[in-house]
LOVOLO-36570 format. One record per residue: residue number from 1; residue in three letters; chain; z, x, y of N, C-alpha, C in turn. Coordinates in nm, 2 decimals, decimal comma. Example, Ala and Ser with C-alpha at 12.3 -4.5 7.8 and 13.67 -1.06 7.14 Angstrom:
# residues 2
<rec><pos>1</pos><code>ALA</code><unit>A</unit><n_w>0,78</n_w><n_u>1,32</n_u><n_v>-0,57</n_v><ca_w>0,78</ca_w><ca_u>1,23</ca_u><ca_v>-0,45</ca_v><c_w>0,78</c_w><c_u>1,32</c_u><c_v>-0,33</c_v></rec>
<rec><pos>2</pos><code>SER</code><unit>A</unit><n_w>0,71</n_w><n_u>1,28</n_u><n_v>-0,22</n_v><ca_w>0,71</ca_w><ca_u>1,37</ca_u><ca_v>-0,11</ca_v><c_w>0,79</c_w><c_u>1,29</c_u><c_v>0,00</c_v></rec>
# end
This chain:
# residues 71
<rec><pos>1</pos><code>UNK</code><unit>A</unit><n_w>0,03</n_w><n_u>1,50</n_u><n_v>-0,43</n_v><ca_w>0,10</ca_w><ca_u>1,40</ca_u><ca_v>-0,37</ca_v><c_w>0,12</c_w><c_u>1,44</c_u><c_v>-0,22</c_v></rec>
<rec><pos>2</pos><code>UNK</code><unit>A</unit><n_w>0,10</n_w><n_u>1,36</n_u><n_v>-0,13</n_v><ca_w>0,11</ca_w><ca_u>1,41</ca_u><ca_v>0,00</ca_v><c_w>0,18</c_w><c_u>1,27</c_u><c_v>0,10</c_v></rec>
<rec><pos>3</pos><code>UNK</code><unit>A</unit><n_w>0,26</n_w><n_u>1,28</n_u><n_v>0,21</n_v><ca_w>0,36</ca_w><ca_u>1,20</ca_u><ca_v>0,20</ca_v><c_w>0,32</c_w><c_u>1,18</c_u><c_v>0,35</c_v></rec>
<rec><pos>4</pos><code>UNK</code><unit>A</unit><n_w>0,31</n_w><n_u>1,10</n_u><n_v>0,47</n_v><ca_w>0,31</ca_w><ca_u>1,03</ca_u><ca_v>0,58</ca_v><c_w>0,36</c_w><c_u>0,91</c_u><c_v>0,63</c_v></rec>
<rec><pos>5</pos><code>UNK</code><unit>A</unit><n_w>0,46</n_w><n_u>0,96</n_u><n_v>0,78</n_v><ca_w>0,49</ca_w><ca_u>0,84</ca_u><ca_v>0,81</ca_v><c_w>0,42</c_w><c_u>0,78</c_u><c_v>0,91</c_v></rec>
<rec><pos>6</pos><code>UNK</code><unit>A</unit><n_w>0,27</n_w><n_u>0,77</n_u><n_v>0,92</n_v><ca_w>0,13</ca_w><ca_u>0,72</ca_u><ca_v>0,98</ca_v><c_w>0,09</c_w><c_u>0,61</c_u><c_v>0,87</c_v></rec>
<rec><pos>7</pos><code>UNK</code><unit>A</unit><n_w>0,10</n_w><n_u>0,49</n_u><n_v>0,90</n_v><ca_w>0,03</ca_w><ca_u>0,39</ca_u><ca_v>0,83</ca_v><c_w>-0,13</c_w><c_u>0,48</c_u><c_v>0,80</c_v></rec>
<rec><pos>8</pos><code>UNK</code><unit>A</unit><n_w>-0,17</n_w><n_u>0,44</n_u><n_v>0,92</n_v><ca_w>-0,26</ca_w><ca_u>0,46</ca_u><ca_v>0,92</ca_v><c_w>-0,35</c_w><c_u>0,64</c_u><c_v>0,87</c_v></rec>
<rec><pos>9</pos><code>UNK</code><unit>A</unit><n_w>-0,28</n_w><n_u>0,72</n_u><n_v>0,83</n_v><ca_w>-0,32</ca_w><ca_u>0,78</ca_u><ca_v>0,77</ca_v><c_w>-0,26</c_w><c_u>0,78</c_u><c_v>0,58</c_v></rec>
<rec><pos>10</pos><code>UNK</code><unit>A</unit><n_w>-0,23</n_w><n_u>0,70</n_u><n_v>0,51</n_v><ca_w>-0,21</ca_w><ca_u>0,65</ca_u><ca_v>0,40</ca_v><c_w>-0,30</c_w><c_u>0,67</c_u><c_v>0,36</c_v></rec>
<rec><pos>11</pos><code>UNK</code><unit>A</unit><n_w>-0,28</n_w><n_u>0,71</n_u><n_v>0,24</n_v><ca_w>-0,46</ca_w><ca_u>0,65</ca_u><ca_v>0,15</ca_v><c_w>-0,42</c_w><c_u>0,51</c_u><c_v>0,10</c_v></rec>
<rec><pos>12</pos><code>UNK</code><unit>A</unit><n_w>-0,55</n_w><n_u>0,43</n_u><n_v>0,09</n_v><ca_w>-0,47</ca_w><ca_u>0,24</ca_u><ca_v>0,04</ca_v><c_w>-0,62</c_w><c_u>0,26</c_u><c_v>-0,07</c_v></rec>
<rec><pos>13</pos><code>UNK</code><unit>A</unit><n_w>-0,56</n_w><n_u>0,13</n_u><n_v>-0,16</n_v><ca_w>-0,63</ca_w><ca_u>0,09</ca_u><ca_v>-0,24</ca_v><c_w>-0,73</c_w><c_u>-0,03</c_u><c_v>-0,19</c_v></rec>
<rec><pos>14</pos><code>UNK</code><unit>A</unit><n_w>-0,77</n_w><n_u>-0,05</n_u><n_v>-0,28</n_v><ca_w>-0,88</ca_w><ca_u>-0,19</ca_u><ca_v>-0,24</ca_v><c_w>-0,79</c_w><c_u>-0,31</c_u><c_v>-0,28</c_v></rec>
<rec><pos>15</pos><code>UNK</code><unit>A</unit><n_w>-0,73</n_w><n_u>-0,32</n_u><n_v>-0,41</n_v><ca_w>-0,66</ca_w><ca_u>-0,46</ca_u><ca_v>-0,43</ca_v><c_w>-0,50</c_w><c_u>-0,41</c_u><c_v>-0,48</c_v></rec>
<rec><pos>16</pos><code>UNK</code><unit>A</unit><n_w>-0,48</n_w><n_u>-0,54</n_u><n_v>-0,43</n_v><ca_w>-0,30</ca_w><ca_u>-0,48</ca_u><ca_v>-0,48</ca_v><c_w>-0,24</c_w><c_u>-0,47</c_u><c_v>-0,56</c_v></rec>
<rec><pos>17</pos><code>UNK</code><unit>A</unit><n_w>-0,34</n_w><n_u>-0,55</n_u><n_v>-0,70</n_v><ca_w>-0,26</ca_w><ca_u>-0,47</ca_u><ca_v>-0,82</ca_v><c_w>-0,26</c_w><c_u>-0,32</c_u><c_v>-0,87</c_v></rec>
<rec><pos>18</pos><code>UNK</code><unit>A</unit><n_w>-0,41</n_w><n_u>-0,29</n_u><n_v>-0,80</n_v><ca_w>-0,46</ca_w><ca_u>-0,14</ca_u><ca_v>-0,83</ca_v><c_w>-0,33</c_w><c_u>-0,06</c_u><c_v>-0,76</c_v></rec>
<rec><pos>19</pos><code>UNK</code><unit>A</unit><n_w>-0,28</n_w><n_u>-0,08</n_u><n_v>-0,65</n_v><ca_w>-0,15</ca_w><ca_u>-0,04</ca_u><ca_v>-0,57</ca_v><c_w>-0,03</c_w><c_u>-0,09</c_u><c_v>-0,62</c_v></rec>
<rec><pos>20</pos><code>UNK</code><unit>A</unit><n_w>0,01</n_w><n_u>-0,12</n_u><n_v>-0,72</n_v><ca_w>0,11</ca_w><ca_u>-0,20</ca_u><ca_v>-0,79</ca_v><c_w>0,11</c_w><c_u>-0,12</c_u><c_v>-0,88</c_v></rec>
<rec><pos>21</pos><code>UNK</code><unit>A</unit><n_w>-0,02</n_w><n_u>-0,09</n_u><n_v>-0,94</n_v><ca_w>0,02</ca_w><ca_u>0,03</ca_u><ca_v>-1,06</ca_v><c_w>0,02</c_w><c_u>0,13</c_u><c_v>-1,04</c_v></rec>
<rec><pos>22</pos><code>UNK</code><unit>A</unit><n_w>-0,03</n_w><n_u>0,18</n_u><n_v>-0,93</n_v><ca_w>0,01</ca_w><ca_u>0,32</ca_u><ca_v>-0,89</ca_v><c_w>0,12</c_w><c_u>0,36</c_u><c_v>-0,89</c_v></rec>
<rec><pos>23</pos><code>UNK</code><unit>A</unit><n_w>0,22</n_w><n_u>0,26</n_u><n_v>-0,81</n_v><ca_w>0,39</ca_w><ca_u>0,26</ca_u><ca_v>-0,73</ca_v><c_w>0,43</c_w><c_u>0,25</c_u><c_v>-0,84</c_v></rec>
<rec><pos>24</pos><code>UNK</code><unit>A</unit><n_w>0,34</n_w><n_u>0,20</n_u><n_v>-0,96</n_v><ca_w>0,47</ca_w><ca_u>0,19</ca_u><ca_v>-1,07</ca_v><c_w>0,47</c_w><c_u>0,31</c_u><c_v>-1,17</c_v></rec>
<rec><pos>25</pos><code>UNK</code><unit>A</unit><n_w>0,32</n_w><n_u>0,38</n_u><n_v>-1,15</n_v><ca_w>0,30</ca_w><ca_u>0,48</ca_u><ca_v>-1,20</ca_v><c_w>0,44</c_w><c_u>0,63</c_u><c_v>-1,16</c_v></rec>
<rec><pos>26</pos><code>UNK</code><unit>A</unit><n_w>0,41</n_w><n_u>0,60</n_u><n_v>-1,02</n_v><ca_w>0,50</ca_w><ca_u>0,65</ca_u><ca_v>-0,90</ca_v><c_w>0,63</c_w><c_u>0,68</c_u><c_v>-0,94</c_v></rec>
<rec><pos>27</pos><code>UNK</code><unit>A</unit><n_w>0,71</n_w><n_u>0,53</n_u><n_v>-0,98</n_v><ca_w>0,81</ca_w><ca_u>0,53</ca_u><ca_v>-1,01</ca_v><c_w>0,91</c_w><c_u>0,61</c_u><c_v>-1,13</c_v></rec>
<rec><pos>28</pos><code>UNK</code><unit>A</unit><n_w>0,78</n_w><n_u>0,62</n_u><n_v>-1,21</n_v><ca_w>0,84</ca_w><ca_u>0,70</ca_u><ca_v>-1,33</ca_v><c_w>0,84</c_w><c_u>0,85</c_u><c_v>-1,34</c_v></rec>
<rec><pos>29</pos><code>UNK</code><unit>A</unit><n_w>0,79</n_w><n_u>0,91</n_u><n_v>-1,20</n_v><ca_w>0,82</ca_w><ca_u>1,02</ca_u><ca_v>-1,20</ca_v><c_w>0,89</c_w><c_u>1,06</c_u><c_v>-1,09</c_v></rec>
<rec><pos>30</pos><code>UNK</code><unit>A</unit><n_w>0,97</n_w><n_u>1,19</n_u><n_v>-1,15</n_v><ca_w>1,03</ca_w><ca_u>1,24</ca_u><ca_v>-1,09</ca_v><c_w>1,01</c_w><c_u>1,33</c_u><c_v>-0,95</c_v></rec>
<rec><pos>31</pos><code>UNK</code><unit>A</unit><n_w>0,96</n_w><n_u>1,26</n_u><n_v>-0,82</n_v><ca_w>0,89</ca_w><ca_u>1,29</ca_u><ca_v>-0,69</ca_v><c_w>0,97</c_w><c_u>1,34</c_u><c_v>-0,64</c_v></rec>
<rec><pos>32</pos><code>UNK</code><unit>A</unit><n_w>1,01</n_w><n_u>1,51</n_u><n_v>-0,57</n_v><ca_w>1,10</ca_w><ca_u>1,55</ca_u><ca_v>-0,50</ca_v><c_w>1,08</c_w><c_u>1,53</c_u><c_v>-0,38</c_v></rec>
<rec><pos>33</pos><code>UNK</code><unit>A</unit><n_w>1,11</n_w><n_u>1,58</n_u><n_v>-0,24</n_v><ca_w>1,11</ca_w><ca_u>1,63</ca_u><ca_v>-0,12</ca_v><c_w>1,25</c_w><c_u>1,69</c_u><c_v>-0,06</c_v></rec>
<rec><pos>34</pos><code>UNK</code><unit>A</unit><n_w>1,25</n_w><n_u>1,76</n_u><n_v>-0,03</n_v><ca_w>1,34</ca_w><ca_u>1,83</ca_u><ca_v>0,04</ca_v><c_w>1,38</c_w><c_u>1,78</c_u><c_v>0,17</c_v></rec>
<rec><pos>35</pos><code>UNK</code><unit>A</unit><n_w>1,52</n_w><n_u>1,75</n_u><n_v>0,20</n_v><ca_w>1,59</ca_w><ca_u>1,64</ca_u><ca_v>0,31</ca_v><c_w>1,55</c_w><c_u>1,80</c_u><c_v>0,39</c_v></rec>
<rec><pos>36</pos><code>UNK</code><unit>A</unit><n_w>1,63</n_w><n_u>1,74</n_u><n_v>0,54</n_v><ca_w>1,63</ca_w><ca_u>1,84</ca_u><ca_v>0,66</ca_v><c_w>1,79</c_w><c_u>1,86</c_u><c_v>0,62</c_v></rec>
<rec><pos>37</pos><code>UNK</code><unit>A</unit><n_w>1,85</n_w><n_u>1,85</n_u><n_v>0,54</n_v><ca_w>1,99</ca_w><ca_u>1,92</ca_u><ca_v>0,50</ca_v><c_w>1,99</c_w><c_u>2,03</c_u><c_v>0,37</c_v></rec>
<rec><pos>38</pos><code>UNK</code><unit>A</unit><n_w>1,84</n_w><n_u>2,06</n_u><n_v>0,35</n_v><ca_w>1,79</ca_w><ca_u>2,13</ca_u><ca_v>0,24</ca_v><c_w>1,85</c_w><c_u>2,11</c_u><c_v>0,10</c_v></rec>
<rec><pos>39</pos><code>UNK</code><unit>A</unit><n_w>1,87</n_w><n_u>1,91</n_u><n_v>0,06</n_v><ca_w>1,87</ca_w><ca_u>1,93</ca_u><ca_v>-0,06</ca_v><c_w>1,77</c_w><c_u>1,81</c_u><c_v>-0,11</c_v></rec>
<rec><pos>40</pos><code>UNK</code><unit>A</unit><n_w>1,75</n_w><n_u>1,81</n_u><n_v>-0,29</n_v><ca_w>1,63</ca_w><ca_u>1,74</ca_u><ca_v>-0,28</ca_v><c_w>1,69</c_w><c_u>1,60</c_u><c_v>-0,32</c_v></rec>
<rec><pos>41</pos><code>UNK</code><unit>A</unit><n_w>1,58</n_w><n_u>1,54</n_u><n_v>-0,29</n_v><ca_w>1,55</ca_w><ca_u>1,37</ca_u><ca_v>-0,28</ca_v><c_w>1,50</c_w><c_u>1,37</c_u><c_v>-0,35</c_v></rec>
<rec><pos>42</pos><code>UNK</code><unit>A</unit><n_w>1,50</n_w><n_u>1,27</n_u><n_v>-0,48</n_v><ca_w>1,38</ca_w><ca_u>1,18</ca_u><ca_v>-0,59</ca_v><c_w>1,38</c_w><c_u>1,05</c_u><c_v>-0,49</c_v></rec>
<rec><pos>43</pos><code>UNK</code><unit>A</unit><n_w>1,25</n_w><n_u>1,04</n_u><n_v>-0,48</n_v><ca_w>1,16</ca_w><ca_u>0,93</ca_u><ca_v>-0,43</ca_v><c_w>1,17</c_w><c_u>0,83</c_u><c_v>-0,50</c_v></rec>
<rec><pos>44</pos><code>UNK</code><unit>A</unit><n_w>1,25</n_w><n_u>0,67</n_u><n_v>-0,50</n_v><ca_w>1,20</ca_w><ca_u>0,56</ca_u><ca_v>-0,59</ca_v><c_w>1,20</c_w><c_u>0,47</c_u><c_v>-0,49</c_v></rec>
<rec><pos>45</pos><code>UNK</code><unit>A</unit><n_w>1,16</n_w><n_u>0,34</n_u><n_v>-0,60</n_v><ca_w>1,19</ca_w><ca_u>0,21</ca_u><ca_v>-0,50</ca_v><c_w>1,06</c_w><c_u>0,22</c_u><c_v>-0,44</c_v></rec>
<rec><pos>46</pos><code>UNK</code><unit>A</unit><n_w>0,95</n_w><n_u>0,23</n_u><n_v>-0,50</n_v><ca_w>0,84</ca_w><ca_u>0,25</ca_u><ca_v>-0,39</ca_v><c_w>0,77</c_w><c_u>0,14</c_u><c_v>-0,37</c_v></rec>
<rec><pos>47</pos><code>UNK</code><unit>A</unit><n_w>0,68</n_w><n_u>0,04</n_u><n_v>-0,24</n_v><ca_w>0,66</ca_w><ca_u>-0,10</ca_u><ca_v>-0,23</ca_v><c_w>0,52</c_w><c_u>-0,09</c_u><c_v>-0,20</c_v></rec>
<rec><pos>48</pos><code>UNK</code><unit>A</unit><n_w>0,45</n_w><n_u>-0,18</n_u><n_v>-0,20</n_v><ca_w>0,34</ca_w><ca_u>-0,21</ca_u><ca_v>-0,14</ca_v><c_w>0,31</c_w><c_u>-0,26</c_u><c_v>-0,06</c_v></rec>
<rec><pos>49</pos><code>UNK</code><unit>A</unit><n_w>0,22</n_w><n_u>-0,25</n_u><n_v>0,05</n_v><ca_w>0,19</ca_w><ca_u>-0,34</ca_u><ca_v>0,18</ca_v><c_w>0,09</c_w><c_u>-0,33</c_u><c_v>0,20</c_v></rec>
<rec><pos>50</pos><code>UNK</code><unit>A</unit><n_w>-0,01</n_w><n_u>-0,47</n_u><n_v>0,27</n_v><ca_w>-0,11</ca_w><ca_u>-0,53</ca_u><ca_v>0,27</ca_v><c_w>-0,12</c_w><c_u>-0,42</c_u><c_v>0,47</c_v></rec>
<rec><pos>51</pos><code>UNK</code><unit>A</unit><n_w>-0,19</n_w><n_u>-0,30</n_u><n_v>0,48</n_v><ca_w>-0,23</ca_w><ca_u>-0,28</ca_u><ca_v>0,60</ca_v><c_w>-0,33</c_w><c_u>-0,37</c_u><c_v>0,67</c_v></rec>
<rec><pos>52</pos><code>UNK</code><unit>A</unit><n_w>-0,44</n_w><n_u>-0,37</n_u><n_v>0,56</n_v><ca_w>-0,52</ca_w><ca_u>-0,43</ca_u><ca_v>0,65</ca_v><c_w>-0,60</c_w><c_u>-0,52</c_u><c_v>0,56</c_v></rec>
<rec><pos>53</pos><code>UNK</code><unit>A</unit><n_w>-0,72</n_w><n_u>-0,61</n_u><n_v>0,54</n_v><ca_w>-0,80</ca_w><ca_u>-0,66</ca_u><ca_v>0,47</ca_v><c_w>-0,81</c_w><c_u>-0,60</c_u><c_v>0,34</c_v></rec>
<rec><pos>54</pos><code>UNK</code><unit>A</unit><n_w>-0,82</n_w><n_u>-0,61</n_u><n_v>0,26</n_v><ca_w>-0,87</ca_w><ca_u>-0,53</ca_u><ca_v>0,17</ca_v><c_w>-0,79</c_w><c_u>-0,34</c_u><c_v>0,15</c_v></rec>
<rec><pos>55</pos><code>UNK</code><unit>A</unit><n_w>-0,67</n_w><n_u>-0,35</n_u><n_v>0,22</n_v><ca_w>-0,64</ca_w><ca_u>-0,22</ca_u><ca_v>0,19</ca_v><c_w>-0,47</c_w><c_u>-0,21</c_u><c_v>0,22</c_v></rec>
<rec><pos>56</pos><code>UNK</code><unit>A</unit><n_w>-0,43</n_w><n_u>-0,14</n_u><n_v>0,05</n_v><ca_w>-0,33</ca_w><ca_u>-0,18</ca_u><ca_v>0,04</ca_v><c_w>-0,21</c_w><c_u>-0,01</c_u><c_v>0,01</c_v></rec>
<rec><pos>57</pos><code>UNK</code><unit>A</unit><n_w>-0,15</n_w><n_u>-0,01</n_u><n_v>0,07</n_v><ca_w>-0,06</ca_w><ca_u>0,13</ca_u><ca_v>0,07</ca_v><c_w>0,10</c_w><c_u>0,13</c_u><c_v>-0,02</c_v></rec>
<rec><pos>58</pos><code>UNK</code><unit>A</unit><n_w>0,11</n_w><n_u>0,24</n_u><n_v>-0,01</n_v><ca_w>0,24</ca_w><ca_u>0,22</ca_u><ca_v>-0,09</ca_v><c_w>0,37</c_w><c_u>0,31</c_u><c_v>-0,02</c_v></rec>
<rec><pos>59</pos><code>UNK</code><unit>A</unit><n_w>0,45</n_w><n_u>0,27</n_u><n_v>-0,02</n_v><ca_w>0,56</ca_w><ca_u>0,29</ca_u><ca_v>0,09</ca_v><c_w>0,70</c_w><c_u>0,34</c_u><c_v>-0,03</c_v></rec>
<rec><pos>60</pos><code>UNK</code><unit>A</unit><n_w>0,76</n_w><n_u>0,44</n_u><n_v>0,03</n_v><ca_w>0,92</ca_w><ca_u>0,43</ca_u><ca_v>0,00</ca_v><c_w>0,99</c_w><c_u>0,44</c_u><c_v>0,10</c_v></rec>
<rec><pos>61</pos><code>UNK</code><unit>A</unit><n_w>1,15</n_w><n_u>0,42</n_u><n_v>0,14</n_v><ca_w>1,25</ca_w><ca_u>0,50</ca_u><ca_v>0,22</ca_v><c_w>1,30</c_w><c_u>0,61</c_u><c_v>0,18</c_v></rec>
<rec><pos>62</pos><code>UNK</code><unit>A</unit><n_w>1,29</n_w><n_u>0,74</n_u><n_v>0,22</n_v><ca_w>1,32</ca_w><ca_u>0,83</ca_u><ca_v>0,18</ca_v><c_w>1,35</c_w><c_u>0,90</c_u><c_v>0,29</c_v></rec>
<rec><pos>63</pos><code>UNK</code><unit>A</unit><n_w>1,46</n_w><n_u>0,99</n_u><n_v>0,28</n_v><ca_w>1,50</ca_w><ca_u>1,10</ca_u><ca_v>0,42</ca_v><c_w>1,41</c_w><c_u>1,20</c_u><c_v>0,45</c_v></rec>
<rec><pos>64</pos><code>UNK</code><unit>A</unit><n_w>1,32</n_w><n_u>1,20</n_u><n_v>0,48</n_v><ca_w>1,18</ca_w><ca_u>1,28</ca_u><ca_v>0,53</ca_v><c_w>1,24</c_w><c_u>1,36</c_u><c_v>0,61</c_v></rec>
<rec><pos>65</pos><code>UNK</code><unit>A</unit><n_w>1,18</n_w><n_u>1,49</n_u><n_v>0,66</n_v><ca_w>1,22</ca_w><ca_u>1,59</ca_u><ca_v>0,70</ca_v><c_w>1,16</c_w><c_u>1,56</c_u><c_v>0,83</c_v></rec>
<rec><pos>66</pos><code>UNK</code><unit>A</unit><n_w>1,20</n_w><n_u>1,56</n_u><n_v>0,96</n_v><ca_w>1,11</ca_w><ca_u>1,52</ca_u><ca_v>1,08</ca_v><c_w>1,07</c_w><c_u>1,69</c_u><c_v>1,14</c_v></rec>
<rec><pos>67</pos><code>UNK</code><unit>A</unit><n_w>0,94</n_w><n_u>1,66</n_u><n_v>1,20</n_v><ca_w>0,86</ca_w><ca_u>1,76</ca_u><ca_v>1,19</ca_v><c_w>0,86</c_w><c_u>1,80</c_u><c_v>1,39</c_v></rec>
<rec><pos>68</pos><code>UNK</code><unit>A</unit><n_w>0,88</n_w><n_u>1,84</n_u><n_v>1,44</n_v><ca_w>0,93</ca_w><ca_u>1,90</ca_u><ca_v>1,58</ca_v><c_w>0,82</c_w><c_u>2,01</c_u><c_v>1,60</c_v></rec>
<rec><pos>69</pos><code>UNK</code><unit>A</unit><n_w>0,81</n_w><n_u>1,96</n_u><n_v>1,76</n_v><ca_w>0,69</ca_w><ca_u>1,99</ca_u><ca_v>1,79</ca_v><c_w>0,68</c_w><c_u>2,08</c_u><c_v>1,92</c_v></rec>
<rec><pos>70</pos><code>UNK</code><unit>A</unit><n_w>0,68</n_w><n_u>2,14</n_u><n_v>1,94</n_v><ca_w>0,71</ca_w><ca_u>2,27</ca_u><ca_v>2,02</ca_v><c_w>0,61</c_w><c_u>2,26</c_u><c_v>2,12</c_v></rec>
<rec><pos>71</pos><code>UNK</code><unit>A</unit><n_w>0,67</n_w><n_u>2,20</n_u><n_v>2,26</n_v><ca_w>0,57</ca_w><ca_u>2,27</ca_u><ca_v>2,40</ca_v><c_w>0,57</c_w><c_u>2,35</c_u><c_v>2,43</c_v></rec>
# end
């Protein structure tokens, strides 16, 4: 499982039920990530959206750790 907040690097399905069962696949497990306050988050509530033609991603809100970038 690998997590971005890049649409555009998502992986999407082709149709959106195929993306509907995933999210719902999604749902029933128990998906951690670790906040930037070092405790963990279960992932739910996850949605679908139409990026583009034919390709469809799946989305949660979740407190993602922001990633700082050092010049």
């Amino acid at each position: 499982m690998d997590f971005s907040s890049k649409k555009d690097a998502a992986y999407s399905w082709p149709t959106e039920q195929e993306a509907r069962d995933e999210a719902n696949t999604l749902e029933h497990h128990d998906i951690g990530i670790i906040t930037a306050e070092g405790q963990r988050h279960v992932c739910k509530g996850y949605q679908v959206e139409e990026r583009a033609l034919g390709e469809f991603i799946i989305w949660c809100e979740a407190p993602f750790r922001l990633t700082v970038v050092e010049k």
